[in-house]
Structures are given as C-alpha cells and as structure tokens.
N, CA and C of each residue as an Amber inpcrd file, in Angstrom:
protein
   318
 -25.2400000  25.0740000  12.9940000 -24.8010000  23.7840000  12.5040000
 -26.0390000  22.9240000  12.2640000 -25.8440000  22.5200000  10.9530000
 -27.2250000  21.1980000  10.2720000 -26.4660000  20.0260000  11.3370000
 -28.3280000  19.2760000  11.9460000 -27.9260000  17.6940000  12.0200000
 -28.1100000  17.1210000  10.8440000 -26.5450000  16.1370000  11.0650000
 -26.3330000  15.4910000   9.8630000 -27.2180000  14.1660000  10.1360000
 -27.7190000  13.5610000   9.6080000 -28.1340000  11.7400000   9.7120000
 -27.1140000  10.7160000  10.3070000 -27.5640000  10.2880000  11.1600000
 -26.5560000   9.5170000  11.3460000 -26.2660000   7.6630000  10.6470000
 -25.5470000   7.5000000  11.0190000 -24.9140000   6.2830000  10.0690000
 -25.8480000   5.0890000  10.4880000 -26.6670000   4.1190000   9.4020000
 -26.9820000   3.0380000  10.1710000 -26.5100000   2.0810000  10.7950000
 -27.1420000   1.6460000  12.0450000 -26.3700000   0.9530000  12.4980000
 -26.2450000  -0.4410000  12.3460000 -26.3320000  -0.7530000  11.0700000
 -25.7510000  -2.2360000  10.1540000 -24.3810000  -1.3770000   9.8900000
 -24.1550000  -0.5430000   9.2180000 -23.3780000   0.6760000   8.7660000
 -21.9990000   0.4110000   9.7790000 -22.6780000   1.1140000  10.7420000
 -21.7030000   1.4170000  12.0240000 -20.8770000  -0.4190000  12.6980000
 -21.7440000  -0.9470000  12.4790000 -21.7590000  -2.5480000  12.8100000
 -20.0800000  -3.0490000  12.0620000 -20.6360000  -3.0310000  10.8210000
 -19.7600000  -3.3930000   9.8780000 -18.5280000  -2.8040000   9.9950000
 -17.9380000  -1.6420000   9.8480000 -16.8700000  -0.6290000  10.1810000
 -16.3460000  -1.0220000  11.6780000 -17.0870000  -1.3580000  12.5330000
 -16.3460000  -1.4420000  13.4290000 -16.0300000  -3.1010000  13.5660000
 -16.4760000  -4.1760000  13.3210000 -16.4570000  -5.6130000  13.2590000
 -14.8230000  -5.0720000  12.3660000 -14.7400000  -4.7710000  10.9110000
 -13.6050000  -4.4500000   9.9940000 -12.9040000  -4.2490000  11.0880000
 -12.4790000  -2.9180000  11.7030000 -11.6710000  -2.1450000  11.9070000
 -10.8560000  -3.4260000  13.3580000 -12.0030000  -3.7720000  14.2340000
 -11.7600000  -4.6450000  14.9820000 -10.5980000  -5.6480000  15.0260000
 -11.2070000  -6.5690000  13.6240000 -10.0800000  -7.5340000  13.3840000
  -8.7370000  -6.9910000  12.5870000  -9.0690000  -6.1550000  12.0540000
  -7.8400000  -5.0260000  11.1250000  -6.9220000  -4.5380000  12.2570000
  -7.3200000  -4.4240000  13.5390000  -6.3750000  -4.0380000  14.1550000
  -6.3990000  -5.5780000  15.9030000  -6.7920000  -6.1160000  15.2250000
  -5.9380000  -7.7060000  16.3370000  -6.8180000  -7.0810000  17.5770000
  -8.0400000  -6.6430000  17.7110000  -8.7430000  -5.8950000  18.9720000
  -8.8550000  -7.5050000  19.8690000  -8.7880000  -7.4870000  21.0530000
  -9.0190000  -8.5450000  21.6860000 -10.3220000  -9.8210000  21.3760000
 -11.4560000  -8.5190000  20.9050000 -12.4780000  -9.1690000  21.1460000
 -12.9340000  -9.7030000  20.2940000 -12.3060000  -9.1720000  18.7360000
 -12.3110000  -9.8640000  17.6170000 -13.8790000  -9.5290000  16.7810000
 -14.4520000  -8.7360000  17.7480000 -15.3310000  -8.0940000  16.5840000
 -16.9720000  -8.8660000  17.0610000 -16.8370000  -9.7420000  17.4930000
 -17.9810000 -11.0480000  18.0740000 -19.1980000 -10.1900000  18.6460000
 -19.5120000  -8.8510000  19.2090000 -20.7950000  -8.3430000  19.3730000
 -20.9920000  -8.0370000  18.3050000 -20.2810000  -6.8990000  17.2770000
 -20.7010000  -6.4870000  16.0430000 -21.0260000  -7.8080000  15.0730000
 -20.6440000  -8.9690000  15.0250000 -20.5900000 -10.0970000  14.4870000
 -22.4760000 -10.4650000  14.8000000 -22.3870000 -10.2320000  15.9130000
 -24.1660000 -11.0510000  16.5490000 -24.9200000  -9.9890000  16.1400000
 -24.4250000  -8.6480000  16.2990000 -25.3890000  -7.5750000  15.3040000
 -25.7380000  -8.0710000  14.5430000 -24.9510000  -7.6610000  13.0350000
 -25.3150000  -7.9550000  12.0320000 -25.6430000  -9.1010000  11.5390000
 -26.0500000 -10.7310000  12.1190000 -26.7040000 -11.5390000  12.0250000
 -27.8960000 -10.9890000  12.4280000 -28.0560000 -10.7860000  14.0060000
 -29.4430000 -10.8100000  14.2030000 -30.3200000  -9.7330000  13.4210000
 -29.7590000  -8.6210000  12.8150000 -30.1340000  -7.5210000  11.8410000
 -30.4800000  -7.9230000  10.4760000 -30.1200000  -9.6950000  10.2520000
 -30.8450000 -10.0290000   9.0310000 -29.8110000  -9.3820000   7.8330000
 -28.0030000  -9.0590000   7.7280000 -27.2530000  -9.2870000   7.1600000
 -27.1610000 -10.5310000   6.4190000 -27.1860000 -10.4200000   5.1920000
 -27.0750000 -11.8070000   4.4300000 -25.2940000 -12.0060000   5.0580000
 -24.8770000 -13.3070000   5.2160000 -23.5000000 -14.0220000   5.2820000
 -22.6870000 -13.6500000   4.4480000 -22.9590000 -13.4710000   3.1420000
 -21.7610000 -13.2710000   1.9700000 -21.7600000 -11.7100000   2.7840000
 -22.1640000 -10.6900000   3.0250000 -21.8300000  -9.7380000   2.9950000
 -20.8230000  -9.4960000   4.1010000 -21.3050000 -10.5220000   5.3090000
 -19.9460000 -10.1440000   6.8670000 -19.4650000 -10.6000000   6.0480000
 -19.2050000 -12.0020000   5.3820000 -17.9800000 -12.3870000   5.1450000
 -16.8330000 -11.5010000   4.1130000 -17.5670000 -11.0400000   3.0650000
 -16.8400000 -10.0640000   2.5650000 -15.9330000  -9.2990000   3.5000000
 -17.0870000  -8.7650000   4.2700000 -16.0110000  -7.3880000   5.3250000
 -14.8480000  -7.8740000   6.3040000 -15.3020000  -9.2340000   6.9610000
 -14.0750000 -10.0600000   7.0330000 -12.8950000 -10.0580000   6.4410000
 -13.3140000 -10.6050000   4.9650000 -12.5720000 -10.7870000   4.1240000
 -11.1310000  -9.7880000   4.0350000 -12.0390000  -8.5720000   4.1840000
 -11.1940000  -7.4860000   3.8690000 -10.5780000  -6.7840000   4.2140000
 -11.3030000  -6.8100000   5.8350000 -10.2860000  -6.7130000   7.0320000
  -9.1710000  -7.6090000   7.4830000  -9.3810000  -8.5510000   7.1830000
  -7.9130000  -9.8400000   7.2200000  -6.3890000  -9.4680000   6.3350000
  -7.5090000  -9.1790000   4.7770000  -6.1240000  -8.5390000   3.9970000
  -5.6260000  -7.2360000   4.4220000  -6.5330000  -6.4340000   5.2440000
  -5.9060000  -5.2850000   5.6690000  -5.2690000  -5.5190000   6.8740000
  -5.2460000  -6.2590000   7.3000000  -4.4080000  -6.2680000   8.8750000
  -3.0950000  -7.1410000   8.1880000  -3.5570000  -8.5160000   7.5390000
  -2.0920000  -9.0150000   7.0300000  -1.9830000  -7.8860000   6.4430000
  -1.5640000  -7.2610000   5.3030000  -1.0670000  -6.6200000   4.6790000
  -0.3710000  -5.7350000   5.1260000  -0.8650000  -4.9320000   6.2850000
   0.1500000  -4.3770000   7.3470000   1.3080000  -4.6100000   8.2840000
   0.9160000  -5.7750000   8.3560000   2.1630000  -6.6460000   9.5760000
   2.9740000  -7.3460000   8.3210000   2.5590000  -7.6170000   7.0260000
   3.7700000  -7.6830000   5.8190000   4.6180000  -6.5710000   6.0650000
   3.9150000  -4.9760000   5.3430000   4.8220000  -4.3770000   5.3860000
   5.3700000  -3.6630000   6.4460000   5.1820000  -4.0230000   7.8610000
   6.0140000  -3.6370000   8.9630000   7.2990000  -4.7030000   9.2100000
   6.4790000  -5.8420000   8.8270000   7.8540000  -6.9450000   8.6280000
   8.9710000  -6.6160000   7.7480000   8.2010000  -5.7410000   6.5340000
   9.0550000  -6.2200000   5.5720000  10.4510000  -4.4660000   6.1680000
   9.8040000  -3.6520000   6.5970000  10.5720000  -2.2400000   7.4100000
  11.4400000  -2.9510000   8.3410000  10.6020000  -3.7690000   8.9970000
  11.7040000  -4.1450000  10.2710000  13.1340000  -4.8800000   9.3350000
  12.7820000  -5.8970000   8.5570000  13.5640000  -6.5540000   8.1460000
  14.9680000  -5.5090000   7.7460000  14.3430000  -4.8820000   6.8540000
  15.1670000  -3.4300000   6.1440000  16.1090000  -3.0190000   7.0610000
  15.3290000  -2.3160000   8.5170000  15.6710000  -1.5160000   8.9710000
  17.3500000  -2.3940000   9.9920000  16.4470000  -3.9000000  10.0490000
  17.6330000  -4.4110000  10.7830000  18.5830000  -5.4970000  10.1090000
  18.6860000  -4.9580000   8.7460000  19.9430000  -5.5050000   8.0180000
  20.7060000  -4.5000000   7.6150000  20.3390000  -2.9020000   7.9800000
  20.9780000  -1.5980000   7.3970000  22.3410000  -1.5640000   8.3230000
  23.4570000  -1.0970000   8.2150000  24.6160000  -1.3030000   8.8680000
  25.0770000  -0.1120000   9.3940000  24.2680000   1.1460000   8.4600000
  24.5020000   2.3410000   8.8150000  22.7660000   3.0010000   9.1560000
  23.0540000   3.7120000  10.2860000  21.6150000   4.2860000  10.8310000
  20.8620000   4.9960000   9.3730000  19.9940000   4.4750000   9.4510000
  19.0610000   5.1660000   8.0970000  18.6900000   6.5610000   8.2570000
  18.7750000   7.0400000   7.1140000  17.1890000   8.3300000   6.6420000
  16.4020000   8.3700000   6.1790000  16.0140000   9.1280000   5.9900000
  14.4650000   9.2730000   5.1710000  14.8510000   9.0230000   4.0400000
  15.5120000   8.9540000   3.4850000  16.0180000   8.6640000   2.0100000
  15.3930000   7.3910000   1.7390000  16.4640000   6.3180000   2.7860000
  16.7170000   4.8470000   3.0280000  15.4840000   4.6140000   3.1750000
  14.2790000   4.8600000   3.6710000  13.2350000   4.6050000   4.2830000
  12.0350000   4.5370000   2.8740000  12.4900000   5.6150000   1.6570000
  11.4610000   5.3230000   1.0050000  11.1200000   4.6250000   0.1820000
   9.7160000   4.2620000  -0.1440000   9.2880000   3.1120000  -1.3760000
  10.2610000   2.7930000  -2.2220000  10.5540000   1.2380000  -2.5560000
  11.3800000   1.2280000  -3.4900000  10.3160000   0.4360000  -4.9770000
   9.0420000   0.2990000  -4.5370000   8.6240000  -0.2060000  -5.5800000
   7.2860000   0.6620000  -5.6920000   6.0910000   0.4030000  -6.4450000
   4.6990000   1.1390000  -6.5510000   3.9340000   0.5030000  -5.4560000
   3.8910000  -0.6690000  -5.5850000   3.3970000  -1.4000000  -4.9880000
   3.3220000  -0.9760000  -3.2310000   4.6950000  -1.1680000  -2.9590000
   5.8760000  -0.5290000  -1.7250000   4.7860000   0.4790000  -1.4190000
   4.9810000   1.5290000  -1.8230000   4.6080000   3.0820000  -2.1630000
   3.1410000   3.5860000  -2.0120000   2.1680000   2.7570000  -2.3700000
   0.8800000   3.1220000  -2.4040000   0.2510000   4.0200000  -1.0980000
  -0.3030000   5.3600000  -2.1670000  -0.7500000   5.9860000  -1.1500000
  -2.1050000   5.2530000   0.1410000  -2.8470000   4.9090000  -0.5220000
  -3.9770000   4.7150000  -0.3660000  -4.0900000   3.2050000   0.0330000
  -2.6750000   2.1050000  -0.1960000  -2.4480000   0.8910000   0.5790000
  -3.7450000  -0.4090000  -0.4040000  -4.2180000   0.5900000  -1.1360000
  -5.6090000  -0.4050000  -1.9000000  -4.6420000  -1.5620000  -2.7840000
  -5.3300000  -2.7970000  -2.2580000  -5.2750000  -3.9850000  -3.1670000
  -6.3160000  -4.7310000  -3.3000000  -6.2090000  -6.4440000  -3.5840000
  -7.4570000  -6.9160000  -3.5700000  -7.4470000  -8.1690000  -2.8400000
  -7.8510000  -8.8250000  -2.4020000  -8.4940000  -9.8880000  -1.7650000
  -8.1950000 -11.0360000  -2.3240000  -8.0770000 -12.0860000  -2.0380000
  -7.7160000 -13.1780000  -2.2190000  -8.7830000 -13.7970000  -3.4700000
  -9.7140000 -13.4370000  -3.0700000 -10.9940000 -13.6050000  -3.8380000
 -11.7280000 -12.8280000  -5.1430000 -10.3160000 -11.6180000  -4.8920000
 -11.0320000 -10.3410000  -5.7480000 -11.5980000  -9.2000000  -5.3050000
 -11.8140000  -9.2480000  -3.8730000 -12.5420000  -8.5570000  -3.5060000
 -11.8000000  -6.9840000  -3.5110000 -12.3790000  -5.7850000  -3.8610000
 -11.5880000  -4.6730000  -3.3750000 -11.5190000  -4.0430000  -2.0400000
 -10.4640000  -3.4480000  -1.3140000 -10.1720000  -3.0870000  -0.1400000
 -10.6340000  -1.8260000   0.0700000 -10.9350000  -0.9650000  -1.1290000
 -10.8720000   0.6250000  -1.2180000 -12.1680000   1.1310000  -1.7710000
C-alpha cells in the first residue's frame, strides 16, 4: 500500500468547522473557527463554508419537516410507494442547491 498525502490542515479545518454546524454539533465548530483564522484564512472564505453549511443543515431539517409533516397527516400506514419524491427538487440525488447568496453546495 502507497502513502497517500495527507489533507491540509486548513483542508481538514474547513470540512470539519462545515460538517460541525451541518450537523447542530454542540460546539459549533469554534476551535476549527480559531484555526483557520490564526492560519491566515482570508474571512470571505470561512464565511462561505459557513454559508454552506447553514443551507445544508436548514435544508435538511426542511425536508425532515416536510416527511414528518407527510408522514403525520397520512391516515393509512405508508409505503415505500407513499414515501417517494413527488417533485425533482423533492428527489435530488445529490441534495445540491445554492445559497442564499449563490453560493454552490456541491
């Protein structure tokens, strides 16, 4: 087995600050945050990844809202039928949209 390179750690910083607030982590991302300042990250760039982790975490608790909602106005126990995409949008494999700002997610 080749060693592969490993990821820099502005790299690693960023992905995990994202993933952090993308998933409501307690800590909200605030060491990876002092990283990539003190690493001499220009601002537009956390803020981007911010950015994009916000629409990815809302965007998820939309569409779990929008399942729950579904699931608890159905009168008869659902299937997989009932359960699938009813729009593209709905449906997306890959969940990619854009940012409030434009920014892309994907």
């Amino acid at each position: 087995m080749t060693d592969q390179p490993q990821l820099h750690g502005n790299i690693v910083a960023m992905v995990s600050l994202a993933s952090g607030i993308a998933a409501n982590h307690p800590a909200m991302g605030q060491c990876q945050l002092d990283r990539l300042r003190h690493a001499g990250v220009p601002e537009h760039q956390i803020a981007a990844v911010i950015e994009i982790a916000r629409h990815i975490r809302d965007e998820a608790a939309e569409k779990l809202d929008f399942a729950f909602d579904k699931a608890a106005a159905a009168k008869a126990p659902e299937t997989a039928a009932d359960t699938a995409p009813t729009s593209a949008s709905e449906g997306e494999s890959c969940g990619c949209s854009t940012t409030k700002s434009g920014q892309s997610c994907c």
